[in-house]
Each structure stands twice: as C-alpha cells, then as structure tokens.
N, C-alpha and C positions, 0 to 999 in steps of 0.2 A: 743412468738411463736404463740400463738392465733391471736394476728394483723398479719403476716406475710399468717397465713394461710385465714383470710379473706380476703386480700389484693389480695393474690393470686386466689381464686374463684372470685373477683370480676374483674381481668385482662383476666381471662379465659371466662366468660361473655361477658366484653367488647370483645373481638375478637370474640367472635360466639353469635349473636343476638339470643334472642330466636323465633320462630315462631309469627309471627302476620297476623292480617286481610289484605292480600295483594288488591289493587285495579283489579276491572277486567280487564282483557287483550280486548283488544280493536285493533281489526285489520280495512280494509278499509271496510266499511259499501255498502251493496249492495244497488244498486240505481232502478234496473232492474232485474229480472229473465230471466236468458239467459240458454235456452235449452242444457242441459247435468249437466247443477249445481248438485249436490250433494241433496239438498235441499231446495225447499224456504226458504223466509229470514223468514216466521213467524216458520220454524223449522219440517211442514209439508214435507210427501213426496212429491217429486219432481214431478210436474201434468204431467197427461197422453198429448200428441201432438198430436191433431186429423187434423194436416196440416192447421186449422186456423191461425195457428201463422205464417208459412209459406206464408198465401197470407194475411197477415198484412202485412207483410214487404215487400213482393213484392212491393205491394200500398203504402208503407210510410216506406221508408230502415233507416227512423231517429226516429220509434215509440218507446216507452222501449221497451228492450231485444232484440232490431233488430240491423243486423251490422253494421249502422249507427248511433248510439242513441249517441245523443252528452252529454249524463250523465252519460254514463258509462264510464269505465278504459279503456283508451286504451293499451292493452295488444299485439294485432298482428301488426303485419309487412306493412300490408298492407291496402286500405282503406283510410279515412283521421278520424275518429273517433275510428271502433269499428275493427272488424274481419276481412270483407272482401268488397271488393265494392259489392254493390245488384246485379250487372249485371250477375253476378257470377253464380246466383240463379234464374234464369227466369222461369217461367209457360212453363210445356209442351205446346206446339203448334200441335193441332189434323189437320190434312194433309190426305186430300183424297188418297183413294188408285188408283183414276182415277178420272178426270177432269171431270166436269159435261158436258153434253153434251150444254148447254146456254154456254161455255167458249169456243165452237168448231167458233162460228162466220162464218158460212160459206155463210154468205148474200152476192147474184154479184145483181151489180147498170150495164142498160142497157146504154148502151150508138149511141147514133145514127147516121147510116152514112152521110158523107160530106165531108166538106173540111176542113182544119183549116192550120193555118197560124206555121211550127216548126222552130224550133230555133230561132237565136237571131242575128243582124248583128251590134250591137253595138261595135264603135273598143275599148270600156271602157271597162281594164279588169275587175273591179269591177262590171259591168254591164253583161257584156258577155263570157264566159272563151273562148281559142282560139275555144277548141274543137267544142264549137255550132255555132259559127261563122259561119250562112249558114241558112240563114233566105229561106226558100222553102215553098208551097202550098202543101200539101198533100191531095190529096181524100182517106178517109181509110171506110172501109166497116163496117155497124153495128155490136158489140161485146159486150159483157158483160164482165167485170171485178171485182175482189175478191173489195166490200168497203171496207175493213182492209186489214193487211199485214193478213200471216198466222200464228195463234197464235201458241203455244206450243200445247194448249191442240187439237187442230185439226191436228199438225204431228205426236205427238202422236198415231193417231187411226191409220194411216200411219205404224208405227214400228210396233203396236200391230198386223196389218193386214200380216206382215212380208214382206210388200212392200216397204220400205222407212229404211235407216240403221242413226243408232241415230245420231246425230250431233255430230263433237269432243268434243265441252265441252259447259257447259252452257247452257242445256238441263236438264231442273228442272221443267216437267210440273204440279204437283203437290204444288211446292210451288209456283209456278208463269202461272198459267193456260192459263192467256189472254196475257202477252206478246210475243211479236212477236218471232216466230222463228228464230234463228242466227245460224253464224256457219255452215251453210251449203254453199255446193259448189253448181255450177250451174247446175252440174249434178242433185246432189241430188235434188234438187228443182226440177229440173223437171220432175225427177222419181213423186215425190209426186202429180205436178196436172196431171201425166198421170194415175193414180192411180184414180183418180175424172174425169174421160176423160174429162179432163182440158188443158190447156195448157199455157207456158209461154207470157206472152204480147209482143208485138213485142214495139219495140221505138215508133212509131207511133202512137199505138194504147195508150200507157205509158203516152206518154206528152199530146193527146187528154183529157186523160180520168183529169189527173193531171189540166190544164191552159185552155179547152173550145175552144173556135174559137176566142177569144177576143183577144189573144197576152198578155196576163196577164203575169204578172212578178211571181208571184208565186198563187200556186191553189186561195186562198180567195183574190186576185186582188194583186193590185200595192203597196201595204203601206208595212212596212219592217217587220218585221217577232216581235209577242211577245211570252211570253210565254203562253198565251191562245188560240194563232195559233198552234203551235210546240214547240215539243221539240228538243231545239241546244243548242251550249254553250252557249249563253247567260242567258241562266236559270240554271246552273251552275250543274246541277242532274248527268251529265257525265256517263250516264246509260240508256235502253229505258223503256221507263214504257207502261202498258198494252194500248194496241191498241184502237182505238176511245176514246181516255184522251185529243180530242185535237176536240171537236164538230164542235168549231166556224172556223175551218182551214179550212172546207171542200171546194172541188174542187165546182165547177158549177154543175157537175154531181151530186154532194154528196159522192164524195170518198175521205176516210180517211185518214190519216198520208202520204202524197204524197211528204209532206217535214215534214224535220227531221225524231224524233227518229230511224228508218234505215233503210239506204240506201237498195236497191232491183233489184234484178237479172231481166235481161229483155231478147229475145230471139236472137236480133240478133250480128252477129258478128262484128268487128272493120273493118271499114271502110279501101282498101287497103291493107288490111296485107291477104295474101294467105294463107301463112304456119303456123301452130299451131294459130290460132285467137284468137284471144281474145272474152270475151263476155258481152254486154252491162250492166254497173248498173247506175242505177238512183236516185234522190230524195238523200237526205242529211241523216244526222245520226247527232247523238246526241253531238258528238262535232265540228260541222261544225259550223263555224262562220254564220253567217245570209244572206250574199251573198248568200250561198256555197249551199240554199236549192231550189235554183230556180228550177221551174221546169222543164225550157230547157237543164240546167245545165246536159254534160253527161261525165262518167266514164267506164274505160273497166278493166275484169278481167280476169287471165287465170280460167278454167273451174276447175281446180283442186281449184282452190282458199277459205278457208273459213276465215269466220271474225265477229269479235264481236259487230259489226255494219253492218252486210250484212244479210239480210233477201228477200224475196219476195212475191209478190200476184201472182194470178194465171187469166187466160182469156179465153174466148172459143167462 
C-alpha cells in the first residue's frame, strides 16, 4: 500500500510540474523611439517634444522614430515604411497679410511714335493664322505701356481701394504676389487701369510695343520660342509663373511676357461684328504650342468672358 501511495504522488507530479525559473518573455525589441510610446526603450519616462523631432523628419521622413524609418515595424496602413507619408506633416507656411508693395510692379516702358509694319500675310497656317492675315503700316502715336502683365498683388490694392471686384477664382495674392492676374473679364480690367488713369492698349499699340518696327516673328526676333524665352507648353509647367521669369524674351522695347504665360485683354473690338462685339486678346498663355505665341497672332472675347489664361497690362 505504501508503493501504491508513492506511485500515486509521484503521477500527480508528473501532471502538474512544479514551479521553475522560467525564461524571459521577449516581445519585438524597439529599434526607434516614436512619439506617444509609453516609454523609452532604456525604461525612462517618455522625453518631453519641444517640436525638434518634428522638423527632423520634416528634413529626413527616414530618420529613427520618423514615419519613414525603414527599421522600424511597420504597423499603419499607410506610407511604405512607417505611419504615414511625410507630406502629411509639412512646416506651417508664414503668408503675408498683404503683398509687399516691390510685388505691385507697376513700371510702364515708353515707347515711341511712328510707323511699324502689323500683321502677317503669310498664306502658312503655321506661320500666319487666318485672323492676321493683313499685313498693314500703321502710324500709332507715342504711349507708354505696363513692362509686365498686372500682377496679383497690384489688383489687389484695386479690391482693397473697393474699385476693382475679386477675380472668380485663382485670386491668391498672398500666396502668389507676382503672378499675373487671371480670371478677369475685360470689363474688369478695365475698371482696374481706370483706377490708375490708365487704360487698356489698343491692338496697335499691343503688337508695337510686343515685335518693334522689324516685322519680328515673336518679341526677342525670329528663332522659335525656348523655355528661357516663355512660358508655353513646351516647358511642360501648364500654369503661369510670376511675371518677368522670362528676362531674355523681352520685346525691343524691353517689355515682358508678350508671349506666353497669359494671354491679355486689349481695347479694341472684333473686326465687322456690330452687335454685341467681341473684344481683342493677345500674346499666348501657357499651353499654347510655340506657333500660337507670336506676336501678330490675334484672338477675340465676349466682354463678359474670364479665364485661367487671360490676364492683361495696362497703357496711357
């Protein structure tokens, strides 16, 4: 009976181990400290974030603890590493509350009276579109005209004077000061340089100031358009960028962007048409092919008209 009952404590045993030194538990080891942990990994409280950590990774979204770290666990959804793409997390952007008055650009180049030679009578439409087809001598009288288009932050002072009413859309003069104004109808424009007792260019005085007395194919002569001339599609930006971005394009006169980045509202009306007219625009925009910037080259608008490529300068 005594074997029976050691037999028995020692089956009772064997199914219930008694306690032993078990190994430590050992989870996945932290590689990086990533802001909100619990803890550093040396068991220290969690460090205070005085926003340095923040513009590390702005600078380097792959540094440790940042949401690119290619040594950490990737746990989110999103990203290709860590938590989130950086882009996510950009540096505030500090934006004037009003355009510097150097971003208003309101310098006019004189230009002098005489004659010069408009349009084009080439029967190539590539050369000539039908519209200018009408190569004429014009005598136009001394004027002065805007060297740049009119930027944002110069119709700006316009709205703020409560003379000029905002553009429909794309009227951002704060983040974009020097690019040219768009979006406006031909009205508005002109409210704006009578506001400057200014006034719209007529065609004449447009392709003068634009191509000289030479018969030039576009402002900076005959050769085809690069992107250090203009911007058109061929430089692929499909957008206009801040006005005199384009030095070596200039006219004979020394006036700026006369081709490409956007086209511009001019004074007079379409040719034959009596009733509801139409009204002159000129010079190309930003996705006109390379032909399309010449400076004889003309286009007409109704007056109500705005557009994301239509801008203008101003003459007196």
């Amino acid at each position: 009976m005594v074997v029976a009952v050691l037999l028995g404590a020692g089956a009772l045993l064997a199914c219930h181990p008694q306690p032993s030194e078990e190994p430590e538990a050992r989870g996945p080891s932290k590689v990086a400290w990533m802001p909100g942990d619990d803890k550093a990994e040396s068991g220290d409280e969690e460090p205070e974030d005085d926003g340095s950590h923040e513009m590390l990774c702005h600078e380097d979204p792959e540094a440790p603890g940042c949401p690119w770290d290619r040594n950490a666990i990737n746990t989110g959804p999103e990203g290709v590493w860590g938590n989130a793409d950086p882009s996510s997390m950009p540096l505030p952007v500090a934006r004037p509350e009003r355009c510097p008055e150097s971003a208003v650009m309101g310098e006019m180049i004189a230009v002098p009276a005489g004659e010069f030679v408009m349009g084009c009578d080439d029967l190539d439409s590539k050369v000539c579109g039908k519209r200018e087809r009408k190569r004429v001598v014009v005598n136009v009288a001394a004027f002065e005209i805007d060297r740049t288009e009119v930027t944002q932050a110069a119709y700006q002072r316009c709205v703020e004077a409560n003379a000029c009413s905002e553009p429909g859309v794309g009227f951002e003069p704060t983040a974009a000061c020097t690019n040219p104004v768009v979006n406006v109808s031909w009205k508005q424009a002109g409210q704006y340089c009578a506001w400057l007792d200014k006034r719209l260019p007529t065609e004449a005085e447009w392709e003068k100031a634009a191509r000289g007395t030479d018969e030039r194919v576009f402002p900076w002569g005959d050769e085809a358009p690069t992107c250090e001339l203009a911007n058109f599609e061929g430089c692929g930006l499909r957008e206009a960028q801040p006005v005199a971005s384009h030095l070596a394009g200039a006219s004979p006169y020394g006036v700026l962007d006369m081709a490409g980045n956007v086209r511009e509202w001019v004074f007079d009306r379409e040719e034959s048409r009596s009733r509801q007219p139409k009204r002159g625009i000129r010079g190309g925009m930003f996705t006109d092919p390379g032909m399309n910037v010449r400076a004889a080259r003309r286009q007409w608008g109704d007056v109500s008209v705005s557009d994301i490529g239509i801008g203008f300068r101003c003459a007196r």
